[in-house]
BAVODREN-180095 format. One line per field, with one value per residue (C-alpha): x, y, z. Coordinates in nm, 4 decimals. Layout:
N
xx <- X	...
yy <- Y	...
zz <- Z	...
This chain:
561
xx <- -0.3832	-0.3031	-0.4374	-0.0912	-0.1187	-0.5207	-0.4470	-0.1522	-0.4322	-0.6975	-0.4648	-0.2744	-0.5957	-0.7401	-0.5244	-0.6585	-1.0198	-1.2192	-1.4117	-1.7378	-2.0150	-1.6882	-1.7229	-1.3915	-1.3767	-1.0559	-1.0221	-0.7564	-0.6014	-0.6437	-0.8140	-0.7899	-0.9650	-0.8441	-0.5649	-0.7114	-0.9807	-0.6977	-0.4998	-0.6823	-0.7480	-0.3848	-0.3444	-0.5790	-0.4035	-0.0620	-0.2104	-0.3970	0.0021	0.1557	-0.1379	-0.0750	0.2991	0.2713	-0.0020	0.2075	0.5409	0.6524	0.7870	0.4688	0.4709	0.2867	0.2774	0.1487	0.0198	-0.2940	-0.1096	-0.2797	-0.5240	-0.4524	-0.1999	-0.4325	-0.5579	-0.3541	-0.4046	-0.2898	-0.2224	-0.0463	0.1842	0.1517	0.4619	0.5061	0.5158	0.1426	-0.1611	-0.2972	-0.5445	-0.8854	-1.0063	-0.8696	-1.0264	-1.3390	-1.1890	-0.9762	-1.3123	-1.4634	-1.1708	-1.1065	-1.4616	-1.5082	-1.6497	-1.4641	-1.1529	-1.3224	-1.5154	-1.1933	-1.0675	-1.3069	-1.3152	-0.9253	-0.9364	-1.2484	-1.0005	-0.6981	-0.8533	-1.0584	-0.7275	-0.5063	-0.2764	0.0090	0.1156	0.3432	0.6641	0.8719	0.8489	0.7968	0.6194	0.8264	0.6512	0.8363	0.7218	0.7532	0.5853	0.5113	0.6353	0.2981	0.3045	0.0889	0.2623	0.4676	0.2162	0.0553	0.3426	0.3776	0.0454	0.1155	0.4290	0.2066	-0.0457	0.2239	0.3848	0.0727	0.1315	0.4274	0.7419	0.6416	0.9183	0.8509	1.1342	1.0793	1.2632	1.1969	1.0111	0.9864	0.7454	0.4796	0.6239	1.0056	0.8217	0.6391	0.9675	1.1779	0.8762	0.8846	1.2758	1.2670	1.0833	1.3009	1.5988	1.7677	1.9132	1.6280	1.7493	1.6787	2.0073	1.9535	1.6756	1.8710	2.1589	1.9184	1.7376	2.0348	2.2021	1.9956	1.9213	2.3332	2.2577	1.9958	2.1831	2.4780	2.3144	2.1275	2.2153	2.5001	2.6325	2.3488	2.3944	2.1799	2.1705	2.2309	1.9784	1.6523	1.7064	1.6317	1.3972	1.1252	1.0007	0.7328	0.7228	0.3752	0.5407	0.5988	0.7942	0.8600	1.0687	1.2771	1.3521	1.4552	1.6966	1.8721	1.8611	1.9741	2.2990	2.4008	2.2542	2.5620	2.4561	2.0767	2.0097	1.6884	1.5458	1.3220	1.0182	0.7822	1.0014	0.8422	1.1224	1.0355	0.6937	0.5098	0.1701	0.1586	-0.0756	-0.2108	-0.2034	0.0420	0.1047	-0.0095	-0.3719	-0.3719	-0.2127	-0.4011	-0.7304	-0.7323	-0.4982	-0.2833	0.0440	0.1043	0.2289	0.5984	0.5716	0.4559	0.6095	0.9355	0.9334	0.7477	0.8836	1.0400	0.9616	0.8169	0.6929	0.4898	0.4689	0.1745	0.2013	0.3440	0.5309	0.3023	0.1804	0.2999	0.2263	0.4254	0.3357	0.4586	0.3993	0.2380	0.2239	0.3400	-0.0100	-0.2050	-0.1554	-0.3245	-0.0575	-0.0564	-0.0221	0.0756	-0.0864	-0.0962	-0.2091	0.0694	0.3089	0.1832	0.2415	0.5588	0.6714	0.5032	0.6309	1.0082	0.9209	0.7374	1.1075	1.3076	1.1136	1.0823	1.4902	1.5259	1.3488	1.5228	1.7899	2.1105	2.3819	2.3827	2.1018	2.0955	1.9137	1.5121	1.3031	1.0346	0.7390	0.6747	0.2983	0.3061	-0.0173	-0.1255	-0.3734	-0.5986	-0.9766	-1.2785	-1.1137	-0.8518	-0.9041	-1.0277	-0.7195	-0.4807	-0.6302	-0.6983	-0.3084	-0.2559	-0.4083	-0.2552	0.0342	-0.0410	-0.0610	-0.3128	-0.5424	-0.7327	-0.9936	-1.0235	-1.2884	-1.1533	-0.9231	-0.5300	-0.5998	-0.7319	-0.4806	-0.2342	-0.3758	-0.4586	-0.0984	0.0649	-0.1273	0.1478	0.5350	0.5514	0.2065	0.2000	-0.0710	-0.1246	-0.4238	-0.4677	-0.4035	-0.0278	-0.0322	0.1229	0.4025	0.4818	0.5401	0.7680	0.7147	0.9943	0.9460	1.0474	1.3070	1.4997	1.4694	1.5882	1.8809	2.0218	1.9606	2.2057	2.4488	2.4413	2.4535	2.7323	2.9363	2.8663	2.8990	2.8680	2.8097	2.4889	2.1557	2.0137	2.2833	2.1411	1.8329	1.8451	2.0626	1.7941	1.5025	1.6949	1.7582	1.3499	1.2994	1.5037	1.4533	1.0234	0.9057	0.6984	0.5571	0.3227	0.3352	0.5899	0.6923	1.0653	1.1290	0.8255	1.0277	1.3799	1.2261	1.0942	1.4038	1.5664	1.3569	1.2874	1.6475	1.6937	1.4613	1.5500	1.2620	1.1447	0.8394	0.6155	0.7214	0.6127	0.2707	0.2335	0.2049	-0.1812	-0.4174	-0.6662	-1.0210	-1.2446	-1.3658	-1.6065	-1.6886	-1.9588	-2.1231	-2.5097	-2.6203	-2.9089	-3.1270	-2.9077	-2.5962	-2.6127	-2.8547	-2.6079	-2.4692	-2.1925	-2.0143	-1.7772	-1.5237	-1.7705	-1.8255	-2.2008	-2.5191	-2.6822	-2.9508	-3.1658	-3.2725	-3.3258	-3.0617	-2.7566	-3.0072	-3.1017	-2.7224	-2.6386	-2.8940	-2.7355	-2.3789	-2.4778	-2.5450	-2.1598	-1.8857	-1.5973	-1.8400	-1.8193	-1.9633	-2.0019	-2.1682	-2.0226	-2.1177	-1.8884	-1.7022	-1.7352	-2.0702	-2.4220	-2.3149	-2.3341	-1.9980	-2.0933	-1.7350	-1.8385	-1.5967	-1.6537	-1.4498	-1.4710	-1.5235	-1.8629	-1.9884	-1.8159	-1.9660	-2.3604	-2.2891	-2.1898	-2.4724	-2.7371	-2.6389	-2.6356	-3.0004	-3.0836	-2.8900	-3.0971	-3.4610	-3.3811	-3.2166	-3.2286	-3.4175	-3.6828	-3.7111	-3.9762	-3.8059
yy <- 3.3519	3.7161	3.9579	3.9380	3.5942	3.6007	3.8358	3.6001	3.3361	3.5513	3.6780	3.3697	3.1850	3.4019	3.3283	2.9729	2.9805	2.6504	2.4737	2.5146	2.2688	1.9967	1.8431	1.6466	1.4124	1.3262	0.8901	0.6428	0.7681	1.1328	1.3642	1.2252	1.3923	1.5611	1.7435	2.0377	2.0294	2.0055	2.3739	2.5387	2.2071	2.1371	2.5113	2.4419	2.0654	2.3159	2.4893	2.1604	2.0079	2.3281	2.3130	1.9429	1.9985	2.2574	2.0361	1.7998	1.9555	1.7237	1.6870	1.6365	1.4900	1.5974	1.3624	1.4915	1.1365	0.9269	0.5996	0.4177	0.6177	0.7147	1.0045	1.2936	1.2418	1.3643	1.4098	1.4736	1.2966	1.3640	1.1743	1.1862	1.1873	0.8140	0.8075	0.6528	0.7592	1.1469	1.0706	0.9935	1.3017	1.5028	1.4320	1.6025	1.9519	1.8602	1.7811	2.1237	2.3669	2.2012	2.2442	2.6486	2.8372	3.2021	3.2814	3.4690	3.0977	2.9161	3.1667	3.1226	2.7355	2.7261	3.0036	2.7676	2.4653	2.6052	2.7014	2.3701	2.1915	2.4394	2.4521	2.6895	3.0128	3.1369	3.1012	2.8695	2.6255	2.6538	2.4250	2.2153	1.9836	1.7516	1.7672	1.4834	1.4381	1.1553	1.1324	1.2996	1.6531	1.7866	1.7335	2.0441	2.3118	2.1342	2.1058	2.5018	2.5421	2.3097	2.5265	2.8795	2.6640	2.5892	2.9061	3.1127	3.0286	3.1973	3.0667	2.7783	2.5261	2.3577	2.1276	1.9820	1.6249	1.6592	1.3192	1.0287	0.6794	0.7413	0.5191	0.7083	1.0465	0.8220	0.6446	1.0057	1.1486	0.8769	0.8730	1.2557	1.2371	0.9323	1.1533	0.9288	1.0718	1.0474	1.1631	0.9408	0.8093	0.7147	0.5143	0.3087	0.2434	0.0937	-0.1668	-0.2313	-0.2969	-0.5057	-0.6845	-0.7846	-0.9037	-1.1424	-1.2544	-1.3065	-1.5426	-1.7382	-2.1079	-2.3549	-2.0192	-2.0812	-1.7129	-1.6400	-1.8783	-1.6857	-1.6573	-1.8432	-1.6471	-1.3337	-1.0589	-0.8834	-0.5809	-0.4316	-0.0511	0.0441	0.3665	0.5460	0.7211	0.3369	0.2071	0.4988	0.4753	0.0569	0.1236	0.3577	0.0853	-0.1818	-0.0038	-0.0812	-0.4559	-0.6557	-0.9793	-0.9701	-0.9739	-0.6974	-0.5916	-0.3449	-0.2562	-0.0393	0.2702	0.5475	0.6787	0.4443	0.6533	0.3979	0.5942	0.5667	0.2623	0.2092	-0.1719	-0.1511	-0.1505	-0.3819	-0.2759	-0.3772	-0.7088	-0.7887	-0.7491	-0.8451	-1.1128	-1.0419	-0.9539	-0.5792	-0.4326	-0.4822	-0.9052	-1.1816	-1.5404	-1.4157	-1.4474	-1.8038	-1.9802	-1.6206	-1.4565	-1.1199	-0.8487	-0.5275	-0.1963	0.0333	0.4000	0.5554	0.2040	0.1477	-0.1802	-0.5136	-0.8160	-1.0902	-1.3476	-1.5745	-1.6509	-1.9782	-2.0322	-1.8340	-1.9214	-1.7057	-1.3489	-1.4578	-1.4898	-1.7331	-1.4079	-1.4384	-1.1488	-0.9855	-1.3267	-1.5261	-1.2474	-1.2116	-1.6245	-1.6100	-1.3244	-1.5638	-1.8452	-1.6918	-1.4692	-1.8008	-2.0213	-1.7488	-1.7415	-2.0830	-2.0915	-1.7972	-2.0098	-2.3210	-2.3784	-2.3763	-2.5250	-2.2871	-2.1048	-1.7357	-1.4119	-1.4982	-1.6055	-1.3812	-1.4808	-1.2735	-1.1853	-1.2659	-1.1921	-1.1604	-0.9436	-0.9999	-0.8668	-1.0457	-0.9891	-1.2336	-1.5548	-1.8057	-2.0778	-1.8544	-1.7639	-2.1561	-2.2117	-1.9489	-2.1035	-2.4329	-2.2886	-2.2180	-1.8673	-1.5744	-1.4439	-1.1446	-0.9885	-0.6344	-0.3892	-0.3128	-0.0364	-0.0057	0.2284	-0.0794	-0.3096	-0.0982	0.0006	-0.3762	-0.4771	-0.2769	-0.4350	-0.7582	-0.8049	-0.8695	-0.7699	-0.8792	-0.7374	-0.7530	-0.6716	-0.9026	-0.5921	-0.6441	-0.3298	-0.4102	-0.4113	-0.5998	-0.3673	-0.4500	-0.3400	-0.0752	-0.3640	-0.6412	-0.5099	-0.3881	-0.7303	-0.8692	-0.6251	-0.7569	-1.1027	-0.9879	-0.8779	-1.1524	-1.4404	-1.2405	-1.2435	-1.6575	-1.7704	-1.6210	-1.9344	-2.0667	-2.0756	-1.8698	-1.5679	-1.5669	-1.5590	-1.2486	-1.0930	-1.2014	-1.0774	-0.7499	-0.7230	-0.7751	-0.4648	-0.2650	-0.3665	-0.3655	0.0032	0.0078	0.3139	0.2296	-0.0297	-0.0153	-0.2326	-0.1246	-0.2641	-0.5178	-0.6600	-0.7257	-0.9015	-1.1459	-1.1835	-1.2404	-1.5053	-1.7389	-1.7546	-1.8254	-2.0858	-2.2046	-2.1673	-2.0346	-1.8778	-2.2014	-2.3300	-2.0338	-1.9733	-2.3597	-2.2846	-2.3120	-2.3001	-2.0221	-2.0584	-1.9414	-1.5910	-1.3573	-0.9662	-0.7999	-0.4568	-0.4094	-0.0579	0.0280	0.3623	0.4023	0.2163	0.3620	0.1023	-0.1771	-0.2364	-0.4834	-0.5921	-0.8683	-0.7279	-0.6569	-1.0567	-1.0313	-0.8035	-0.6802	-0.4437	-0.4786	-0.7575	-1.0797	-1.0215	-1.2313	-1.5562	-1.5460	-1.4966	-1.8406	-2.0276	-1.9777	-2.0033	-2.3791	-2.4935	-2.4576	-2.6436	-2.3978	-2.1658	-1.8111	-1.4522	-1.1153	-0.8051	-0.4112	-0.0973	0.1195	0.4172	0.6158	0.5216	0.4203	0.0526	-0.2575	-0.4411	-0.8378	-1.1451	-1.4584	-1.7856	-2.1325	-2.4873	-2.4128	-2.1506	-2.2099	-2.2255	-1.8716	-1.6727	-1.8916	-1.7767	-1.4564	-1.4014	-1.5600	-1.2794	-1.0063	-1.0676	-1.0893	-0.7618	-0.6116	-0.8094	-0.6139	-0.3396	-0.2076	0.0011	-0.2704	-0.2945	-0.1673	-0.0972
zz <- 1.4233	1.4116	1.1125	0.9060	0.8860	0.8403	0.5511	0.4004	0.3560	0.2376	-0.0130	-0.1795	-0.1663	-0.4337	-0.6287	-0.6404	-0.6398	-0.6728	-1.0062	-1.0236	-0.9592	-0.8267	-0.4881	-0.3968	-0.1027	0.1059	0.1025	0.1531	-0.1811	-0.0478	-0.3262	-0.6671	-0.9866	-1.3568	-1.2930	-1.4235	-1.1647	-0.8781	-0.8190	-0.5751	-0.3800	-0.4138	-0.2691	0.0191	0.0883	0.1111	0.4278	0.6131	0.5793	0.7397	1.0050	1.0742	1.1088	1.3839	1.5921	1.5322	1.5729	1.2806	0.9468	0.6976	0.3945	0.0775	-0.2279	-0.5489	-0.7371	-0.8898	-0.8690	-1.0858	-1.2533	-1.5854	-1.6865	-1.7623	-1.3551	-1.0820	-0.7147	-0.3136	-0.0044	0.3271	0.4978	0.9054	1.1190	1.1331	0.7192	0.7468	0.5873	0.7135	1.0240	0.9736	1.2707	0.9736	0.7258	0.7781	0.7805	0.4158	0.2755	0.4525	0.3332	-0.0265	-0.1314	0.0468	-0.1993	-0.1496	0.0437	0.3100	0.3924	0.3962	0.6652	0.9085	0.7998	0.8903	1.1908	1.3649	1.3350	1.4497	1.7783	1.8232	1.8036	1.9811	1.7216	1.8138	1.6307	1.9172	1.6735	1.8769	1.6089	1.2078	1.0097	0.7569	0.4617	0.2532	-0.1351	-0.3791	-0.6779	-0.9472	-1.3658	-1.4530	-1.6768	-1.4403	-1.1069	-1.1835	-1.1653	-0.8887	-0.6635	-0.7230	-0.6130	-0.2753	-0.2081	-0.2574	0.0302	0.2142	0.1909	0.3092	0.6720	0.8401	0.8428	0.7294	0.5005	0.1782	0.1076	-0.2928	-0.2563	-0.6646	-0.8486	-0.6413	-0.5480	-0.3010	-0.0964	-0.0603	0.0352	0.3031	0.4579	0.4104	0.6462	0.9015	0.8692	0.8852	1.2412	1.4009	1.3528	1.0768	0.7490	0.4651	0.1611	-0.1591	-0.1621	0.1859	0.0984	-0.1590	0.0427	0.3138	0.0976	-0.0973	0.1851	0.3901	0.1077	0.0035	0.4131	0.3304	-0.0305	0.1900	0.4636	0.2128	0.3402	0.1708	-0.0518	-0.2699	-0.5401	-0.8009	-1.1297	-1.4545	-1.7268	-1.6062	-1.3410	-1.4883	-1.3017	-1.5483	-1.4307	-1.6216	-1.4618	-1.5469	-1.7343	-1.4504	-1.1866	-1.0382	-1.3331	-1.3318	-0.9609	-1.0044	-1.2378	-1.0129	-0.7744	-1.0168	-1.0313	-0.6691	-0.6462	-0.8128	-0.8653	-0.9170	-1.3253	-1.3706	-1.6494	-1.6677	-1.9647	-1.9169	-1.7814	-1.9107	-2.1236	-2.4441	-2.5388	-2.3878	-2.1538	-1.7822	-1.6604	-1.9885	-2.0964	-1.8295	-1.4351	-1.1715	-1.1358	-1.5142	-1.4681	-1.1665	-1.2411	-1.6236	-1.5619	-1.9144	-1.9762	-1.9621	-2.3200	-2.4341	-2.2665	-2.4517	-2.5814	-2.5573	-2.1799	-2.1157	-1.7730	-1.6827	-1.3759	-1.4096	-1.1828	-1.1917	-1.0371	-1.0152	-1.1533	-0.7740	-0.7391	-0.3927	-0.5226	-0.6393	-0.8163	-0.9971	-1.3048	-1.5131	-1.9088	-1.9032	-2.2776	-2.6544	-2.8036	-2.5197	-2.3433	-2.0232	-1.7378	-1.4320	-1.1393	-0.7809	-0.6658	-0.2972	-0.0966	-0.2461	-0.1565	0.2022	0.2344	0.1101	0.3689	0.6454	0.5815	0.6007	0.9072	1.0560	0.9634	1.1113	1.4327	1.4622	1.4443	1.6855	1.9670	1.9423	2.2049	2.1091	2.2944	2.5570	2.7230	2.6360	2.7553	2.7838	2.5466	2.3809	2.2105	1.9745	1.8837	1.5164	1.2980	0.9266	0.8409	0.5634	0.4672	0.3241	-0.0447	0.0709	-0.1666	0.0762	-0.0199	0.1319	0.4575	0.4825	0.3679	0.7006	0.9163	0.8193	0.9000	1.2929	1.2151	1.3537	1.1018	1.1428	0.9137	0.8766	0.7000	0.3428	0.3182	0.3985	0.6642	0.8685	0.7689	0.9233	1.2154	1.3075	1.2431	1.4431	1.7248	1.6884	1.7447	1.4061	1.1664	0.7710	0.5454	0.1954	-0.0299	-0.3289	-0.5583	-0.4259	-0.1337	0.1702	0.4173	0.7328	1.0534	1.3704	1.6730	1.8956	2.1855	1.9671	1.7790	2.0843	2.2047	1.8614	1.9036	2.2025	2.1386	1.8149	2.0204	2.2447	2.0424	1.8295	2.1718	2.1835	1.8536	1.5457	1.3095	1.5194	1.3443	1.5828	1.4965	1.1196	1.2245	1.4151	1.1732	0.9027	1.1090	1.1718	0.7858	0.7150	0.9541	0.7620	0.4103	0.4468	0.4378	0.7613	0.6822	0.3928	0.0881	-0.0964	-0.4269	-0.5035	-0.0986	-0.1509	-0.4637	-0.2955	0.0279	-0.2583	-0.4029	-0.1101	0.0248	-0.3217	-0.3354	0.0343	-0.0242	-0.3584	-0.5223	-0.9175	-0.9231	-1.0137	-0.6649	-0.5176	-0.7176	-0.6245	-0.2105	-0.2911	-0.5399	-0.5655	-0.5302	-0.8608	-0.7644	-0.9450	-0.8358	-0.9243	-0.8765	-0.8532	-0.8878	-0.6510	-0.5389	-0.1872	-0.1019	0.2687	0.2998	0.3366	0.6929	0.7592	1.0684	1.1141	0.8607	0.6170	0.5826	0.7079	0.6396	0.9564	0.7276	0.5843	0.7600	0.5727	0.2801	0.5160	0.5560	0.1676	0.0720	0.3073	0.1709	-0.2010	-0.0601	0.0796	-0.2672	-0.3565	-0.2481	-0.1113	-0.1229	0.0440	-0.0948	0.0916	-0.0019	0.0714	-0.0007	-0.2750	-0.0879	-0.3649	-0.6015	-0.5013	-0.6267	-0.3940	-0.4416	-0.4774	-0.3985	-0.4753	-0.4578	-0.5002	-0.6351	-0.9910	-1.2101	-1.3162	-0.9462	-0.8269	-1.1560	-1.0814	-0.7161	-0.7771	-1.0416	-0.7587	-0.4808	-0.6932	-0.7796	-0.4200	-0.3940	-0.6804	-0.5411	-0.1717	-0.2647	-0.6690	-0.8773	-0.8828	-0.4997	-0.3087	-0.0362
């Protein structure tokens, strides 16, 4: 870096000096906090983009969100060149330069890293970020203070694609860097139109019924409902209505949203009798998450939800079918056959019914640490890789090999015979690729691939919530002096330290039937996080309840060790 542009950072960083006595950490969410704690690390995130996009020589992406934290939070996270989440070698130096204490220390922070990575300043290319922010009041001010960041190194572009999901900034970025057009209309036109594919190739002209038919979507309040009924406009033929948009007064995530509807497992505000036997869906604040439920009764406000799992089984067993058709001779041999590596990719939060249903199903089942940053990574492994957290996140990523395989087998088959099985397979397969958002989770795509496939299959949402019946679970969280304490291998299923703890928790998990429990460590709080599931009720809370005092005897306040 030469001394203009050393002086351009000194300068507009000034401007945006940090909080006192606040530490903020770069996770899987990136940094989250009060909004009013958040310009000057907003600033700083501005510069790390611009950085990454010239190592990189790649459009960034810079999304200005909490998801689903509550309105008065706000917070950052970058999107790498392929649309996924920022890399993890990186996230050292975003914790180092968003918690410098004085300009002058965030200089030599940022000069040290540009010339450990080599990252080049010769001019021949600039830097250029893509901005997008969610509904919240403060995203605004923040997004000026990204642009100032951004806008510190020379030459650098900040392109404002104005409010969006989390999810569109992520598949404008990847789009952006495949050479493909990425505005937001873009985006519409491609799910809407691969999903009219699917709708059209749904077997014996099978279209949707009228009334109980009827899509709910409750839209958490935020920037998600707002986007769906843009989309709405150019799906003829699928009845939607949405509640929750954000434009009736209502507060973003509060009483609402799929977090909310997940995890207290009641309908969100603005549902209640009126929508018994209906199928309903929510979005999460950034619409990155997904879950649907039903209204099982008018004399209670507790729903029957098909969360994540149920979504990730339903996306097998469609991929599986279509597959299964693509390999089957047809009259005439064509091309070669490829067998595609298919796997689903769950962790240890997975309920225990589902990965059993997975399995049942022939399938390969992998578990992964917690966190969507593994999920990811271990699905692109496969031909064809599903994941899904229960909290509804999740996506299902192809691979370049397969899906220039899949193209040709298209075009071959269209040159045979048009009409064969195999045909609407591929073209089915094809529409999948293009519909999912392979870049990140995403419930506005997430939501029409369901869609698509009940009524392929001809199913309501009882037949769907009926693929298999969840295990009881209980979670718990035990508070204790260090949670570094805990190590885990195995996908976090078993405890290697302290020693001991792993043979006491099998001992209590052999008194249950079905039963299975795990303990983790909190990312974020010295808490120990306790999952406990057994064949009723009763049994997953007494198991549950029985680990966490082992957790507390080895481990708490109480323990001497």
């Amino acid at each position: 870096m030469d001394e203009h542009q050393k002086s351009l950072i000194l300068n507009s960083s000034s401007r945006f000096p940090p909080p006192h006595g606040v530490r903020l950490s770069y996770g899987t969410a990136g940094f989250r906090a009060d909004a009013s704690l958040l310009q000057s690390t907003v600033f700083r995130v501005g510069i790390l983009a611009a950085l990454r996009s010239l190592k990189t020589h790649s459009v960034i992406g810079l999304m200005i969100t909490a998801s689903h934290n509550k309105a008065s939070d706000n917070g950052i996270k970058v999107a790498d060149p392929s649309g996924g989440m920022l890399t993890p070698d990186w996230e050292p130096f975003a914790d180092a330069i968003a918690n410098a204490a004085t300009p002058q220390h965030l200089l030599q922070l940022i000069d040290e890293f540009v010339k450990k990575e080599n990252i080049p300043f010769d001019g021949v290319r600039s830097a250029e970020i893509l901005l997008g922010r969610d509904t919240r009041p403060s995203g605004e001010s923040l997004l000026e203070a990204a642009k100032q960041g951004i806008n510190s190194i020379v030459d650098a572009l900040a392109i404002d694609m104005g409010i969006l999901t989390t999810p569109q900034l992520h598949w404008m970025v990847r789009a952006r860097n495949k050479g493909m057009k990425a505005t937001e209309v873009d985006y519409y036109e491609q799910l809407a139109g691969s999903f009219r594919c699917l709708i059209d190739l749904i077997p014996n002209g099978q279209k949707f019924q009228e009334i109980d038919d009827k899509l709910v979507i409750d839209g958490a309040n935020g920037v998600g409902g707002e986007k769906i009924e843009v989309l709405k406009k150019m799906l003829n033929g699928l009845p939607i209505e949405v509640r929750n948009s954000g434009k009736g007064g209502g507060i973003l995530n509060e009483g609402v949203g799929a977090d909310y509807v997940q995890k207290e497992k009641v309908v969100p505000q603005g549902f209640g009798s009126k929508d018994v036997g209906t199928r309903c869906a929510s979005l999460d604040g950034d619409a990155d998450r997904l879950v649907y439920f039903s209204v099982p009764s008018s004399n209670s406000n507790v729903i029957d939800l098909v969360d994540g799992d149920k979504i990730l089984s339903l996306f097998a067993v469609f991929i599986k079918e279509q597959l299964s058709v693509l390999s089957t001779e047809g009259d005439e041999k064509i091309g070669d056959n490829y067998q595609a590596r298919f796997g689903v990719i769950q962790t240890a939060y997975a309920n225990g019914a589902s990965t059993d249903y997975l399995k049942q199903l022939g399938l390969e089942v992998v578990f992964t640490p917690t966190g969507v940053k593994y999920l990811h990574e271990q699905a692109a492994r496969y031909d064809i890789g599903i994941y899904f957290e229960a909290n509804g996140h999740g996506t299902i990523l192809f691979s370049e090999c397969f899906l220039s395989w899949l193209e040709s087998r298209y075009n071959e088959l269209s040159s045979k015979n048009k009409e064969s099985e195999q045909h609407k397979a591929a073209l089915r397969l094809l529409a999948v690729s293009k519909l999912i958002n392979q870049a990140v989770g995403d419930a506005l795509s997430g939501l029409l691939l369901v869609e698509a496939i009940l009524q392929h299959m001809g199913w309501s949402i009882h037949n769907w919530a009926e693929l298999y019946q969840d295990l009881p679970s209980r979670q718990l969280k035990v508070k204790v002096v260090d949670r570094t304490a805990v190590v885990t291998a195995n996908a976090e299923t078993m405890v290697v330290r302290p020693p001991g703890i792993q043979d006491a928790i099998n001992a209590e998990i052999a008194k249950y039937p079905q039963g299975r429990s795990f303990i983790r460590p909190s990312g974020t709080e010295d808490v120990i996080r306790v999952y406990a599931e057994a064949s009723t009720q009763e049994a997953a809370d007494s198991l549950a309840s029985s680990v966490a005092k082992l957790v507390d005897q080895f481990l708490g306040f109480g323990s001497s060790r």
